[in-house]
ROFISE-889864 format. One record per atom (N, C-alpha, C): residue number from 1; residue in one letter; atom name; x negated, y, z. Coordinates in Angstrom, 2 decimals, padded with zeros to 5 digits. Example, Ala and Ser with C-alpha at 12.3 -4.5 7.8 and 13.67 -1.06 7.14 Angstrom:
<node marro="1" torgu="A" bakol="N" X="-013.19" Y="-005.69" Z="007.80"/>
<node marro="1" torgu="A" bakol="CA" X="-012.30" Y="-004.50" Z="007.80"/>
<node marro="1" torgu="A" bakol="C" X="-013.20" Y="-003.30" Z="007.80"/>
<node marro="2" torgu="S" bakol="N" X="-012.85" Y="-002.25" Z="007.08"/>
<node marro="2" torgu="S" bakol="CA" X="-013.67" Y="-001.06" Z="007.14"/>
<node marro="2" torgu="S" bakol="C" X="-012.90" Y="000.03" Z="007.87"/>
***
This chain:
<node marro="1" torgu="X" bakol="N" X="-107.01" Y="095.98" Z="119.34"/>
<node marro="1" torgu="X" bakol="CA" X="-107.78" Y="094.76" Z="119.14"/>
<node marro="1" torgu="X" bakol="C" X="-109.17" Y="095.12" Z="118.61"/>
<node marro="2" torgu="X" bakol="N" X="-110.13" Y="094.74" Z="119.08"/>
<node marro="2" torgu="X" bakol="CA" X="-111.42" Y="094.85" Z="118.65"/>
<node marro="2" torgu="X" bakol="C" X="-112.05" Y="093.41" Z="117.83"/>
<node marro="3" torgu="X" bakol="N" X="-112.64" Y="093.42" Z="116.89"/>
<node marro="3" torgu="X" bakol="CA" X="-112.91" Y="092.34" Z="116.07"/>
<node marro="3" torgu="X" bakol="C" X="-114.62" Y="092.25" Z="116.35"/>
<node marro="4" torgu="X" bakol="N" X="-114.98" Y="091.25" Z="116.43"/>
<node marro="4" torgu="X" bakol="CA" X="-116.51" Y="091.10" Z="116.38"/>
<node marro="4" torgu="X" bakol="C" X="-116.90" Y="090.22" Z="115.74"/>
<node marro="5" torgu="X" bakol="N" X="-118.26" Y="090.48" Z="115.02"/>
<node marro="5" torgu="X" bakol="CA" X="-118.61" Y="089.97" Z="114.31"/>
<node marro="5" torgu="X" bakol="C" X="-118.64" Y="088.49" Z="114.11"/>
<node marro="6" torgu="X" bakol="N" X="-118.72" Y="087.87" Z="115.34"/>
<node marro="6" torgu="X" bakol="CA" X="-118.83" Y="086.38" Z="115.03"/>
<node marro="6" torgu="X" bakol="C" X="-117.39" Y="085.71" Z="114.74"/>
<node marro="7" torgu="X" bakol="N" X="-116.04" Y="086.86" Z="114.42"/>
<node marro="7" torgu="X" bakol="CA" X="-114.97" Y="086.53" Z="114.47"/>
<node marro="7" torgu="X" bakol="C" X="-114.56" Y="086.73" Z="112.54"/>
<node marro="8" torgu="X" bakol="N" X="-115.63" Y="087.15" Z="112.12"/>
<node marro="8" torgu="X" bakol="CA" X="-115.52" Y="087.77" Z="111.02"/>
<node marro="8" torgu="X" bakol="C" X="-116.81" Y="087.15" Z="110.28"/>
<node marro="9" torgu="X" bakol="N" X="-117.34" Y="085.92" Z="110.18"/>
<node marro="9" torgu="X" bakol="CA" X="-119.01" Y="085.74" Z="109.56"/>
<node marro="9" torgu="X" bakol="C" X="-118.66" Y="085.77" Z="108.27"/>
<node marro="10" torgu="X" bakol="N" X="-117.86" Y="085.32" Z="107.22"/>
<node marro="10" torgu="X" bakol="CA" X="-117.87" Y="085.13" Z="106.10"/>
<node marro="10" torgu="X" bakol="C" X="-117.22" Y="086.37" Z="105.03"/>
<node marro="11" torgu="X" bakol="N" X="-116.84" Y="087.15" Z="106.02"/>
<node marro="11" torgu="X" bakol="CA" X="-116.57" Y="088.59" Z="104.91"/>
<node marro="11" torgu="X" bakol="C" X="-117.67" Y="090.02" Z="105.01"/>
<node marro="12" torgu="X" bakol="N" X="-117.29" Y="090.68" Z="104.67"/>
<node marro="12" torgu="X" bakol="CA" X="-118.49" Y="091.74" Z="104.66"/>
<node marro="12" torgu="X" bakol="C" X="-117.95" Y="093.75" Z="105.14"/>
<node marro="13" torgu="X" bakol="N" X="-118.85" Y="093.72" Z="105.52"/>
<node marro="13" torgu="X" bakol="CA" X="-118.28" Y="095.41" Z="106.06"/>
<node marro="13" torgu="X" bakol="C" X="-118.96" Y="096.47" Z="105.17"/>
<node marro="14" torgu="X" bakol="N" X="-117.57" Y="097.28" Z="104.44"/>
<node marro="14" torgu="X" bakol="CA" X="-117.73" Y="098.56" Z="104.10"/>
<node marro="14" torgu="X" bakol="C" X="-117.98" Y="099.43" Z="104.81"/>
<node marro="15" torgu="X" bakol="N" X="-119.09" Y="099.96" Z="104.69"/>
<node marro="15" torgu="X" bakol="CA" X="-119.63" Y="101.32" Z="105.69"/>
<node marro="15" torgu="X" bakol="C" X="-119.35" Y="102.63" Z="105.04"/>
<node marro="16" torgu="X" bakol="N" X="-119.30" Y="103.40" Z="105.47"/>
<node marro="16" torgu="X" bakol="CA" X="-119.02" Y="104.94" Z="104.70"/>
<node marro="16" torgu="X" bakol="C" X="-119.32" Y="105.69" Z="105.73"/>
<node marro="17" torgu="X" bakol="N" X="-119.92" Y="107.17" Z="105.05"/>
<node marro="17" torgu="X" bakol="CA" X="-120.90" Y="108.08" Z="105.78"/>
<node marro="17" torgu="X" bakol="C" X="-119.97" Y="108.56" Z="106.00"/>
<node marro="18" torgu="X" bakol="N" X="-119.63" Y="109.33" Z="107.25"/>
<node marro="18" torgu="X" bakol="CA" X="-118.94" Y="110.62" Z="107.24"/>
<node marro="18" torgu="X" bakol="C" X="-118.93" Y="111.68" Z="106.81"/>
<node marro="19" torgu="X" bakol="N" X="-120.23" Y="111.91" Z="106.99"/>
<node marro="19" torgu="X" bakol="CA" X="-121.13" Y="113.52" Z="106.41"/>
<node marro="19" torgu="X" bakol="C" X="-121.24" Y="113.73" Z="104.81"/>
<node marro="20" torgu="X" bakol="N" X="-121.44" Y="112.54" Z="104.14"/>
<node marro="20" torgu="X" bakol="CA" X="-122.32" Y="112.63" Z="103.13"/>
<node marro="20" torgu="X" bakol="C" X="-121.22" Y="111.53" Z="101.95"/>
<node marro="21" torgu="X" bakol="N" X="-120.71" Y="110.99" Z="102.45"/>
<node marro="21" torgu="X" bakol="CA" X="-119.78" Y="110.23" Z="101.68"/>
<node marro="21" torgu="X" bakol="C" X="-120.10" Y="108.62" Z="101.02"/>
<node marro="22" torgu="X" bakol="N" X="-121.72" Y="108.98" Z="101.05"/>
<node marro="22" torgu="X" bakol="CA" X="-122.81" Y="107.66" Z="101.03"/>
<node marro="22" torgu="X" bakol="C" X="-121.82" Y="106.15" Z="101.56"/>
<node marro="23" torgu="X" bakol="N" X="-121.91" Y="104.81" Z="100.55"/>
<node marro="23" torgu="X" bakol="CA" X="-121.14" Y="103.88" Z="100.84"/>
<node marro="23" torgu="X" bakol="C" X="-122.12" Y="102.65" Z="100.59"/>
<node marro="24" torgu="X" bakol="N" X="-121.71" Y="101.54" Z="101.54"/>
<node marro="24" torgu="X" bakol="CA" X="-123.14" Y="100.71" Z="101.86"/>
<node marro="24" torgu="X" bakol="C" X="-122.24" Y="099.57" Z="101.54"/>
<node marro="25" torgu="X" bakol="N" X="-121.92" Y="098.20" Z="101.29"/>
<node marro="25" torgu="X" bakol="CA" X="-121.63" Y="096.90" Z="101.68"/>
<node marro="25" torgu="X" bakol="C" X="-122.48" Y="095.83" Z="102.07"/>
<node marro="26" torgu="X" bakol="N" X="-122.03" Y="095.25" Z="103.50"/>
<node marro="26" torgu="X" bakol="CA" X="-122.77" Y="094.36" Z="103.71"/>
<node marro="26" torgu="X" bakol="C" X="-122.51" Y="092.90" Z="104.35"/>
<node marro="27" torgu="X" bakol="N" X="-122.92" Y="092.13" Z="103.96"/>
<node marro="27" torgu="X" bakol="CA" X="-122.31" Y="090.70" Z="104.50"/>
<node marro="27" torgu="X" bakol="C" X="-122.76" Y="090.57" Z="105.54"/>
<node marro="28" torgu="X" bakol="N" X="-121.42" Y="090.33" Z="106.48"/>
<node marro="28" torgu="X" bakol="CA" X="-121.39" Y="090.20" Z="108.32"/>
<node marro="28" torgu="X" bakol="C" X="-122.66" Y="089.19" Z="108.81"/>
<node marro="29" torgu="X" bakol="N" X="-122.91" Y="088.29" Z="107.41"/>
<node marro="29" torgu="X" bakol="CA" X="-123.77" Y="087.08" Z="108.04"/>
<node marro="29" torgu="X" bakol="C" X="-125.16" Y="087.66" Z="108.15"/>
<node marro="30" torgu="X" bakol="N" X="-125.47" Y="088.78" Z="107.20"/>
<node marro="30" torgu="X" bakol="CA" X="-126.56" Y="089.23" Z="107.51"/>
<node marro="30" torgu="X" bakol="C" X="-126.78" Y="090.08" Z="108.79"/>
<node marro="31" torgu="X" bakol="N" X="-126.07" Y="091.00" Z="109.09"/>
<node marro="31" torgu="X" bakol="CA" X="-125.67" Y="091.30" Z="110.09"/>
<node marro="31" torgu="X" bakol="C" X="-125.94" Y="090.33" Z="111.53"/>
<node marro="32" torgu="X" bakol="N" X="-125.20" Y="089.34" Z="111.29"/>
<node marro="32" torgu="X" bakol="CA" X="-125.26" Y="088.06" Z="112.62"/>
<node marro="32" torgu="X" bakol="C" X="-126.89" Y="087.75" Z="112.82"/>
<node marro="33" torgu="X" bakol="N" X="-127.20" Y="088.00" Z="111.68"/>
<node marro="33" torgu="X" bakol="CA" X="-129.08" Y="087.27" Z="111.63"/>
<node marro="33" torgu="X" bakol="C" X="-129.83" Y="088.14" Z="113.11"/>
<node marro="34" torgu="X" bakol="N" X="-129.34" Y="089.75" Z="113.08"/>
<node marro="34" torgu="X" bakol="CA" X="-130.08" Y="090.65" Z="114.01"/>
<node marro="34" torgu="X" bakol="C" X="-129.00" Y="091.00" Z="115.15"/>
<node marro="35" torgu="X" bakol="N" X="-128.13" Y="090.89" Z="115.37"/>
<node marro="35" torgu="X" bakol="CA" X="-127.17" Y="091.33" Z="116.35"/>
<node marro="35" torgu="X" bakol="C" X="-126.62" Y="090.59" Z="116.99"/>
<node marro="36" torgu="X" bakol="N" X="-126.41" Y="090.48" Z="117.98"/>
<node marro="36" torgu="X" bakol="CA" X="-125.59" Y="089.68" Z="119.13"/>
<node marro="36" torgu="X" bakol="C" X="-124.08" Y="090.12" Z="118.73"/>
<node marro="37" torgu="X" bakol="N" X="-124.06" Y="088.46" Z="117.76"/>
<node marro="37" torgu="X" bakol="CA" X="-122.52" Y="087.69" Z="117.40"/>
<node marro="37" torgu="X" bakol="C" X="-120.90" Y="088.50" Z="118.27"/>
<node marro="38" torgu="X" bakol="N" X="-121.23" Y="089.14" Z="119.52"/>
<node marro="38" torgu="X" bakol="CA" X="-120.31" Y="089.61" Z="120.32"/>
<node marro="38" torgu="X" bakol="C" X="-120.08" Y="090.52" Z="119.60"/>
<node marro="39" torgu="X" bakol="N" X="-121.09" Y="091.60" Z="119.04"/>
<node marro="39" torgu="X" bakol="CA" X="-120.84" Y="093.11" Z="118.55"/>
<node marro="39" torgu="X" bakol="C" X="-119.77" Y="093.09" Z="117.59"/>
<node marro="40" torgu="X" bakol="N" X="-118.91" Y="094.39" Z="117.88"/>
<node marro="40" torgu="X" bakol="CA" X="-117.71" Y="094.82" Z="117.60"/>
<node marro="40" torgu="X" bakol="C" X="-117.97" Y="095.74" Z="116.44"/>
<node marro="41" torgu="X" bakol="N" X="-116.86" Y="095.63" Z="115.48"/>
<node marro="41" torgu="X" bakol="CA" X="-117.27" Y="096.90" Z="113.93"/>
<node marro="41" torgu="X" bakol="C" X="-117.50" Y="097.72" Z="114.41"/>
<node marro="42" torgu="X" bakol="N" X="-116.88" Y="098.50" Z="115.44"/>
<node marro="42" torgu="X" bakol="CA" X="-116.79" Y="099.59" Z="115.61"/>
<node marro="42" torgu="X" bakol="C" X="-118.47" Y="099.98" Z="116.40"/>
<node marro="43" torgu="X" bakol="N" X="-118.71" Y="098.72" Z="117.28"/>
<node marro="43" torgu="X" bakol="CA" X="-119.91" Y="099.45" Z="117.54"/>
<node marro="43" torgu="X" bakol="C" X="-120.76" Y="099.25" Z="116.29"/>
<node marro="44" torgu="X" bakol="N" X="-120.49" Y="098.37" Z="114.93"/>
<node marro="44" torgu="X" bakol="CA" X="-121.63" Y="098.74" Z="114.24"/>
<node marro="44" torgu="X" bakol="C" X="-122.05" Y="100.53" Z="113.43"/>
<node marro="45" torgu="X" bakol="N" X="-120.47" Y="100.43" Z="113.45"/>
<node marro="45" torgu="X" bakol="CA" X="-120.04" Y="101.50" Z="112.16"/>
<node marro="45" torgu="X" bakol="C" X="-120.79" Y="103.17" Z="113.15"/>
<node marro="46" torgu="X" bakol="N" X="-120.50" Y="102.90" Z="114.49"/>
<node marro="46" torgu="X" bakol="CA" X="-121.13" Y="104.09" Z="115.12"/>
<node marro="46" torgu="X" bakol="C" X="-122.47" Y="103.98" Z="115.06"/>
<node marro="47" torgu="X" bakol="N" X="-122.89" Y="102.89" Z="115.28"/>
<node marro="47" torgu="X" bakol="CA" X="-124.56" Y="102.80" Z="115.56"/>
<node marro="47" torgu="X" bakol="C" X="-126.02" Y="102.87" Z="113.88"/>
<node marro="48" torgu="X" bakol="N" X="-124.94" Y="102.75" Z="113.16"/>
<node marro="48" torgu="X" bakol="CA" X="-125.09" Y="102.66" Z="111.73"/>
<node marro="48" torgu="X" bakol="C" X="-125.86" Y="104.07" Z="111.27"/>
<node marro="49" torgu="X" bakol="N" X="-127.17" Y="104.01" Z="110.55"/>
<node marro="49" torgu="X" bakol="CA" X="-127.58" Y="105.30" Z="110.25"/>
<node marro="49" torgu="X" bakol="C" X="-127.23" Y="104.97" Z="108.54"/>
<node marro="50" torgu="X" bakol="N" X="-126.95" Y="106.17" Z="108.43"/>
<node marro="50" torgu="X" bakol="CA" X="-126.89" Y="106.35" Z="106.42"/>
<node marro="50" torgu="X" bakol="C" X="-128.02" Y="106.77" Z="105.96"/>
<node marro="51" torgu="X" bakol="N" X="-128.49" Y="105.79" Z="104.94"/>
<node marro="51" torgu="X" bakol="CA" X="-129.36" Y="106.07" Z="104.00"/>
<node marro="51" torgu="X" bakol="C" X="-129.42" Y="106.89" Z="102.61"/>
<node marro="52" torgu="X" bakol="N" X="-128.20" Y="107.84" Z="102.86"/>
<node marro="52" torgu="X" bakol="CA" X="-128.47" Y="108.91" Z="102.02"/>
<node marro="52" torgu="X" bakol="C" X="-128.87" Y="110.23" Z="103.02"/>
<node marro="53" torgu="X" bakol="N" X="-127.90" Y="110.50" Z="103.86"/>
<node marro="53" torgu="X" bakol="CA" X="-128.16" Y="112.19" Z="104.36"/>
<node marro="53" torgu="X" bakol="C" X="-129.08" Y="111.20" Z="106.05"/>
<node marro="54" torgu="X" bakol="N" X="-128.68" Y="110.20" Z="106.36"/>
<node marro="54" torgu="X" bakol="CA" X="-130.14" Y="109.42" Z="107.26"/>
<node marro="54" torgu="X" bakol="C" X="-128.93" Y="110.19" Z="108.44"/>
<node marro="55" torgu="X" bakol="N" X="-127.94" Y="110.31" Z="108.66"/>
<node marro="55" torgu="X" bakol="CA" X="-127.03" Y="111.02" Z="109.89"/>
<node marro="55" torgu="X" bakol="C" X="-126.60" Y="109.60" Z="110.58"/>
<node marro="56" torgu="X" bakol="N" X="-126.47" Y="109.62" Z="111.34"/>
<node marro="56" torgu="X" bakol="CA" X="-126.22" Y="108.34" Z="112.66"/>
<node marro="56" torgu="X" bakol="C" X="-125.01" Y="108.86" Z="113.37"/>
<node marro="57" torgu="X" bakol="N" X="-123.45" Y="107.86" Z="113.53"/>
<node marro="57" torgu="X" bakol="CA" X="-122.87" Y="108.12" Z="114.57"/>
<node marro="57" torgu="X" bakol="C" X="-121.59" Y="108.51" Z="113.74"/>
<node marro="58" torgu="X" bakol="N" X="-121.56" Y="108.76" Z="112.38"/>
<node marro="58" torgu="X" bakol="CA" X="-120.67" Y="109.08" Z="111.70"/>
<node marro="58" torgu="X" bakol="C" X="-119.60" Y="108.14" Z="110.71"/>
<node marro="59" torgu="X" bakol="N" X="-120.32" Y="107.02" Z="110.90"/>
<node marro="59" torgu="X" bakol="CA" X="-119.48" Y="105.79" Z="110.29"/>
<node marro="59" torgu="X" bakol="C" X="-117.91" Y="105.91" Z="110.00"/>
<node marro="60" torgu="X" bakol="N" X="-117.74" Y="104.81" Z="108.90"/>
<node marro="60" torgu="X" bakol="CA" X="-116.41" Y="104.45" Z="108.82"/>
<node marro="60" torgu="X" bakol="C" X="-116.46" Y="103.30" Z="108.79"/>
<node marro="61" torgu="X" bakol="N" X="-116.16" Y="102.45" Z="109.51"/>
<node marro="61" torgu="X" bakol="CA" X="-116.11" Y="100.74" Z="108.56"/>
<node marro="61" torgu="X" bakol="C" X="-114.65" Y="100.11" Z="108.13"/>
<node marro="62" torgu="X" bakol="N" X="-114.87" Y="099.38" Z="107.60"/>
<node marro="62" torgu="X" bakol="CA" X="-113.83" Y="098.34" Z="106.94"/>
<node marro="62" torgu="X" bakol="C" X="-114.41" Y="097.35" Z="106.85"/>
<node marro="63" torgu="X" bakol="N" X="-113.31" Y="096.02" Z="107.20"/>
<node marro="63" torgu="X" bakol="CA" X="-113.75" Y="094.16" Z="106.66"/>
<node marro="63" torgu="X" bakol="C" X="-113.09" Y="094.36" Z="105.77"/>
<node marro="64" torgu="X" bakol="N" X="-113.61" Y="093.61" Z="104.62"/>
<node marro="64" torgu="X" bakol="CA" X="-113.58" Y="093.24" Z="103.68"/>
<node marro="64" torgu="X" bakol="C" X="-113.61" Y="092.10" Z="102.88"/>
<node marro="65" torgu="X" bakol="N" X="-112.90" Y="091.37" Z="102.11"/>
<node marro="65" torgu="X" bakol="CA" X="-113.42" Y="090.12" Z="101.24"/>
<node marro="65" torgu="X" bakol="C" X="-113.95" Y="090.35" Z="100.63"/>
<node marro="66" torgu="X" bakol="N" X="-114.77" Y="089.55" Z="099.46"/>
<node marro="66" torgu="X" bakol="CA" X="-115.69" Y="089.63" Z="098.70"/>
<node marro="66" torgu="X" bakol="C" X="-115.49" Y="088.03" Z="097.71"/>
<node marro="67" torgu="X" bakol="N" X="-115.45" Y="087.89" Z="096.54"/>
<node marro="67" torgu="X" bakol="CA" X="-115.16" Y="086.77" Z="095.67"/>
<node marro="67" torgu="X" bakol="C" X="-114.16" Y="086.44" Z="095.55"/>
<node marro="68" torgu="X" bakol="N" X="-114.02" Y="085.35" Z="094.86"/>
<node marro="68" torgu="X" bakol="CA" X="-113.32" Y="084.78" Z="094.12"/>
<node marro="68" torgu="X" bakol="C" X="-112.05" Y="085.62" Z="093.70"/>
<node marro="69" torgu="X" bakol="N" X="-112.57" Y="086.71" Z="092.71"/>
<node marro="69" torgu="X" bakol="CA" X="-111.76" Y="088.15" Z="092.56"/>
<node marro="69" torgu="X" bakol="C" X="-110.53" Y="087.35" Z="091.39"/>
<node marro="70" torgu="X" bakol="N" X="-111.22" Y="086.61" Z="090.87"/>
<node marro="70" torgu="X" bakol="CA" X="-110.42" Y="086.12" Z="089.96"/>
<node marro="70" torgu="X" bakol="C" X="-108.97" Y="084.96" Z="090.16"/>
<node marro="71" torgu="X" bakol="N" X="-108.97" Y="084.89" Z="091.42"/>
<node marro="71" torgu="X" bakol="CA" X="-107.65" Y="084.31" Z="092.61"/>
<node marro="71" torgu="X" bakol="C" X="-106.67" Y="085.76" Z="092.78"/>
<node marro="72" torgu="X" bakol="N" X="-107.44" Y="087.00" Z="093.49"/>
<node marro="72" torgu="X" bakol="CA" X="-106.75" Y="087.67" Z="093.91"/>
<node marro="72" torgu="X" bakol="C" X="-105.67" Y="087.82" Z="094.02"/>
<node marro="73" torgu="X" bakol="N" X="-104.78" Y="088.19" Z="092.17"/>
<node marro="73" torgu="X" bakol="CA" X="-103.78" Y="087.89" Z="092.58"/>
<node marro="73" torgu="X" bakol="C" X="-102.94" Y="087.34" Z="091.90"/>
<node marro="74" torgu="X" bakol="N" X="-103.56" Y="085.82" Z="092.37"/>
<node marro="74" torgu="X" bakol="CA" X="-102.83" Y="084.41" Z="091.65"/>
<node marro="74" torgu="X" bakol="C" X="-101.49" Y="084.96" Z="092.97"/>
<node marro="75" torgu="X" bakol="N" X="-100.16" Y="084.04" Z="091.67"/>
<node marro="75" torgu="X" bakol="CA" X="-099.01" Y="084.24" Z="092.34"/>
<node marro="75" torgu="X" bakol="C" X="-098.07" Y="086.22" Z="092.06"/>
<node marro="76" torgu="X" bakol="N" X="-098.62" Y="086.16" Z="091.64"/>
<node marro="76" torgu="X" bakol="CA" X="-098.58" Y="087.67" Z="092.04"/>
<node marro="76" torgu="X" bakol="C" X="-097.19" Y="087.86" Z="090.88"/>
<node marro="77" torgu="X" bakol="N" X="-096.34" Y="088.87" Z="091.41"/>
<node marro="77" torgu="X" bakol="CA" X="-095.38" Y="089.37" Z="090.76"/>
<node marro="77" torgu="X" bakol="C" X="-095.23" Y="089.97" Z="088.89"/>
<node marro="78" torgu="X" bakol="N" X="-095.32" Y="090.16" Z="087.91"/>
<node marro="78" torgu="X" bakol="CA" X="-095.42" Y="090.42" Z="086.56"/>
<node marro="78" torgu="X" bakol="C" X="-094.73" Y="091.54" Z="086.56"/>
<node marro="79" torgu="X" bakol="N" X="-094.98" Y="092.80" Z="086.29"/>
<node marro="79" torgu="X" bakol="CA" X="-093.82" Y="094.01" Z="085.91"/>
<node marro="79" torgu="X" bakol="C" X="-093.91" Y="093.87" Z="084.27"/>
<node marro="80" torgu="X" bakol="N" X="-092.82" Y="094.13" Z="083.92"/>
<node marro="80" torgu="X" bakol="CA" X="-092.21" Y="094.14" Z="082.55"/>
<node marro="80" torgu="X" bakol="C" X="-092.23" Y="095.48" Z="082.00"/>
***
């Protein structure tokens, strides 16, 4: 399954360098502002240059949530 961005506007993608280990987060919506809504993580995470070692092509991505951290984990089990 390939996910694209316009399937994803309200969470945000973890980027990670390959080379360099360098880690970016960014909200998909900003993203949507310059890219055609079709584009897939994967083509971002390849096309993605890092702004530490500046290497292109080495990506990792991940979606991600972002807020309301303090829900997380309502419900959630108690260990004793």
């Amino acid at each position: 399954m390939t996910t694209t961005l316009a399937a994803i506007p309200k969470l945000h993608l973890s980027l990670e360098c390959g080379l360099c280990g360098h880690h970016r987060l960014l909200p998909v919506a900003a993203l949507l502002s310059g890219l055609d809504p079709e584009t897939t993580v994967a083509q971002v995470a390849r096309s993605a240059r890092c702004q530490g070692c500046r290497g292109k092509g080495y990506g990792k991505a991940q979606v991600v949530y972002v807020g309301a951290s303090e829900y997380a984990l309502d419900g959630a089990r108690e260990r004793d």
